[in-house]
C-alpha positions as CSV (number, residue, x, y, z in Angstrom):
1,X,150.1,174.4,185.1
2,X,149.6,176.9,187.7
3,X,148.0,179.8,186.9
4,X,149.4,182.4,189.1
5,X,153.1,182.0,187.7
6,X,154.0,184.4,185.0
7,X,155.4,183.7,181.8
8,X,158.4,185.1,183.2
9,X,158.5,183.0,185.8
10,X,157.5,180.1,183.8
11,X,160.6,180.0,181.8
12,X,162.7,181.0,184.9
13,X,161.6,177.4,187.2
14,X,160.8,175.1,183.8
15,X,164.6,176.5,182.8
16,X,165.9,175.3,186.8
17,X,163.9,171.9,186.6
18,X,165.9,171.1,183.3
19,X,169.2,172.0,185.6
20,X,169.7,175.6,183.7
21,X,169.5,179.1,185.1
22,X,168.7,182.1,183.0
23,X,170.2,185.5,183.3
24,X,168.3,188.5,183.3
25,X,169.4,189.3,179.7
26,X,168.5,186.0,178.6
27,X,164.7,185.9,179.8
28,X,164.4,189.5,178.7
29,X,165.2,188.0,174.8
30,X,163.2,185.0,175.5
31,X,159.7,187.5,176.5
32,X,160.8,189.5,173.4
33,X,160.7,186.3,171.1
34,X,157.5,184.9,172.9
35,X,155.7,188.5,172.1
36,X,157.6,188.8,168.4
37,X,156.6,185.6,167.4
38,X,152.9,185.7,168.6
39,X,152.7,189.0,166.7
40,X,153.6,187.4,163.6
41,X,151.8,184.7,163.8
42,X,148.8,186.3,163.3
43,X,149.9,186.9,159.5
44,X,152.3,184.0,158.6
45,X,151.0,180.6,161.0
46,X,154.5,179.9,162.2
47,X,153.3,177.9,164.9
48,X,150.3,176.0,166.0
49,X,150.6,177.6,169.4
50,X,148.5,180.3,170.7
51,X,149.3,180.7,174.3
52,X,152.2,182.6,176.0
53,X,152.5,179.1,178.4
54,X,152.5,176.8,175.5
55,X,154.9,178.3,173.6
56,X,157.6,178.6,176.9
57,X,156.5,174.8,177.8
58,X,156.4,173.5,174.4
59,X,159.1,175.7,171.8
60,X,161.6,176.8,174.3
61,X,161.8,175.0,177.3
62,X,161.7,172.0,174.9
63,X,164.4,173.5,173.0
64,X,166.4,173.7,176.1
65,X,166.6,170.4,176.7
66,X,169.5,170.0,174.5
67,X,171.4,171.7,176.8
68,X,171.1,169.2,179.1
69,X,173.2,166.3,176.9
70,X,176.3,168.7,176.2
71,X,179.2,167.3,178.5
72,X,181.5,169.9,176.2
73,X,179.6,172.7,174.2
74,X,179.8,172.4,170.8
75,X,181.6,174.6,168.9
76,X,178.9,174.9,166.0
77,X,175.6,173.3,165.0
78,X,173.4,173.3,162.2
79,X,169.7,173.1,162.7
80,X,167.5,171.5,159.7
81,X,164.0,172.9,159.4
82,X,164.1,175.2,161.8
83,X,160.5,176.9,161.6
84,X,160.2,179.3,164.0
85,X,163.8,179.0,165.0
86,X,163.4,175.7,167.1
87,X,165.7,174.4,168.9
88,X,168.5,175.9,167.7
89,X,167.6,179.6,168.8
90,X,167.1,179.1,172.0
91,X,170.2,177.6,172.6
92,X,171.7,180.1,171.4
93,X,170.3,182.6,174.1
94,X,171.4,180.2,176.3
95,X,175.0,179.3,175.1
96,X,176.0,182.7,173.9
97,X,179.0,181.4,171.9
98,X,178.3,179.0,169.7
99,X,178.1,178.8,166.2
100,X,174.5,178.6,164.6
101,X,173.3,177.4,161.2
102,X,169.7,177.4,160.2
103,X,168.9,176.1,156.8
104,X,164.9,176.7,156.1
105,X,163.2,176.5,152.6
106,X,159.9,178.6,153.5
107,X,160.0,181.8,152.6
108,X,157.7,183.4,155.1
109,X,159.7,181.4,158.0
110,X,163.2,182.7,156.8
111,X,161.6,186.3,156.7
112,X,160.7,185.9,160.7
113,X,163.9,184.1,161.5
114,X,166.1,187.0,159.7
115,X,164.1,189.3,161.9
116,X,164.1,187.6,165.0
117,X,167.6,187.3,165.0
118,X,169.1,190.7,164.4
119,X,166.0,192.0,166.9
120,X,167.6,189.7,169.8
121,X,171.5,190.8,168.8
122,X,172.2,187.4,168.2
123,X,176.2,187.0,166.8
124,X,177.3,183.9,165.2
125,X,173.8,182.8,163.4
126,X,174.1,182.3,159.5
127,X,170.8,181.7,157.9
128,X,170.4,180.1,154.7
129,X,166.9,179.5,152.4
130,X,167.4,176.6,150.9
131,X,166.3,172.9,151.5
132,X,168.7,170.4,153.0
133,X,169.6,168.1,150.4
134,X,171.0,171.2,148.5
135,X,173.3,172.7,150.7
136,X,174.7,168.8,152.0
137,X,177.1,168.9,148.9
138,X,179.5,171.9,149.4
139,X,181.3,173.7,152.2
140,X,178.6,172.7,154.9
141,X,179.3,168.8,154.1
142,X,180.9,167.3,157.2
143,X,181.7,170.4,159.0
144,X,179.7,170.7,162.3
145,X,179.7,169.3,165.8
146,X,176.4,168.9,166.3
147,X,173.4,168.5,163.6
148,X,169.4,169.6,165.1
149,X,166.3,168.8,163.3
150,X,163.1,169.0,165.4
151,X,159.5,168.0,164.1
152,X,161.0,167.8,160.3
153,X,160.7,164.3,159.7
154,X,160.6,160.7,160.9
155,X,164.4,159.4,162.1
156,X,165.0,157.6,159.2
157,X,164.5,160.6,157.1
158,X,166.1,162.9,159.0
159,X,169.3,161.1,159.4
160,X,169.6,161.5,155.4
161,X,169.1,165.0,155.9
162,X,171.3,166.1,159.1
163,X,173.8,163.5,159.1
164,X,175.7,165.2,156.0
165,X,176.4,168.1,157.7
166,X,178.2,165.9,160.9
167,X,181.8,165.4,160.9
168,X,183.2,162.0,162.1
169,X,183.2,162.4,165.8
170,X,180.2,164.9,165.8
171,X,177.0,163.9,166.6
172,X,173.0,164.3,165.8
173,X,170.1,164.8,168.5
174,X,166.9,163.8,167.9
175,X,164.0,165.1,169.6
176,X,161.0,162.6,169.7
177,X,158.5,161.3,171.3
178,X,158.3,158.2,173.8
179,X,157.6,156.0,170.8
180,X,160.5,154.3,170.1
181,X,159.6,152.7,167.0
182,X,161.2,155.4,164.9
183,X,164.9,154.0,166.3
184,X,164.0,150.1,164.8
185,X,162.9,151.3,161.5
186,X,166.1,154.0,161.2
187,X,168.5,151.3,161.3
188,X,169.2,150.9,157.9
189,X,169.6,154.7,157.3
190,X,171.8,155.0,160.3
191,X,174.2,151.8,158.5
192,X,174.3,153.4,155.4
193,X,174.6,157.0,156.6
194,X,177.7,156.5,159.1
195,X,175.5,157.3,162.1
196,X,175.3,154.7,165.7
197,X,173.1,155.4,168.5
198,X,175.0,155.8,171.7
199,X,172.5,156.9,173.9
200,X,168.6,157.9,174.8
201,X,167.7,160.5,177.3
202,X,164.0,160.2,178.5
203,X,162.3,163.0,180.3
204,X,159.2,165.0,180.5
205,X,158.7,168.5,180.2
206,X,158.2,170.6,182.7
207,X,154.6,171.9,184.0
208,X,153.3,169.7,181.1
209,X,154.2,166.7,181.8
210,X,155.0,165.2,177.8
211,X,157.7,162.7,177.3
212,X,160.3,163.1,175.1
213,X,163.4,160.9,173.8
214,X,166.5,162.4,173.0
215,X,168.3,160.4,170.8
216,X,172.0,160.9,170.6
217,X,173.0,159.8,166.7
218,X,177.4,159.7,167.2
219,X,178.9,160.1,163.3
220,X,181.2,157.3,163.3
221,X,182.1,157.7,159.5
222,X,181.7,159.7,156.6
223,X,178.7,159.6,155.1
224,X,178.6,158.1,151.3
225,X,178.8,161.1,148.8
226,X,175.6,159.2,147.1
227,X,173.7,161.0,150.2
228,X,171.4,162.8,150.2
229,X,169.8,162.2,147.7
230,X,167.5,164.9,145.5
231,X,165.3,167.0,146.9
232,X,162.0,165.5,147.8
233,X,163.3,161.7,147.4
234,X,164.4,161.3,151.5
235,X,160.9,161.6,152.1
236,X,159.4,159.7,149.1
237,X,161.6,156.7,149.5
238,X,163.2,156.8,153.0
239,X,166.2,154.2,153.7
């Protein structure tokens, strides 16, 4: 990565090589969430990474990559396992207007992500503590566009978690890796769950370089009310 670019200008071209330009508002909130989030991470470990053009590269510019699927933007989406607030926050600084959900069961990550949000001014984002297989059985069940999850799980897992929350005709990304390996072993979860494939977006981040898969999951039926199942068994015995 070269050097002599700021972070500012970091975001600004590896935001224009994924087709998106940023406002002057919207990279003002973006530095403030790079500098609030490193500040807390020196007390709570909310992320791995330590430098200013990691975090762009690797949280937001990664994050944005989303953007880049939506022929029509979602009305609402619901991001499972959010962390740090990844990818669904900074989507929201880049599509004003829609509809956030962030369900997170760690404590300490909720704390920052209730901060972060009212210190960017950022309208329409509900947070809720709680894990996923909880909330999947009441008002949230089958009620958004678009399901998120990035870094919680292996597909196969994740589908049981996210694909709950998807109404028929909504769809789940996946962010993954350039192994595809997680697609052949999902297939049974994606049968029983009311999910199909429809497409894969492969591309690499900018400056760095990494692959990624985007896996577009379209709900194509409602999900069994069997699913999920209780907390902690998605991961223990995935489908």
């Amino acid at each position: 990565m070269d050097k002599e670019l700021s972070v500012e200008e970091i975001l600004i071209k590896g935001a224009e090589q994924l087709g998106l330009s940023l406002s002057k508002s919207q990279t003002e909130k973006f530095i403030t969430y790079l500098r609030d989030l490193k500040a807390w991470n020196k007390r709570f470990n909310l992320t791995a990474l330590k430098k200013d053009t990691e975090i762009i590269v690797k949280h937001f510019l990664d994050s944005l990559t989303l953007c880049q699927l939506f022929h029509q933007v979602p009305k609402n989406l619901v991001d499972i396992g959010p962390g740090a607030g990844f990818p669904s926050l900074p989507i929201k600084i880049y599509l004003t207007d829609i509809e956030c959900t962030l369900i997170e069961a760690n404590g300490k990550k909720v704390s920052f992500l209730k901060y972060i949000i009212h210190r960017l001014n950022l309208k329409g984002v509900f947070l809720i503590k709680a894990r996923a297989e909880e909330m999947a059985r009441g008002d949230l069940r089958e009620r958004f566009d678009l399901a998120v999850g990035r870094g919680v799980a292996r597909l196969n897992v994740l589908l049981e978690y996210a694909l709950p929350y998807v109404k028929i005709g909504g769809c789940m990304i996946a962010q993954k890796g350039k192994n595809f390996q997680e697609i052949e072993e999902a297939q049974k979860a994606l049968s029983l769950l009311g999910g199909r494939v429809t497409w894969i977006k492969s591309l690499k981040l900018p400056f760095s370089g990494e692959h990624r898969n985007l896996i577009m999951i379209e709900k194509v039926k409602s999900t069994p009310l069997t699913y999920p199942r209780r907390p902690g068994i998605p991961e223990k015995r995935p489908l």
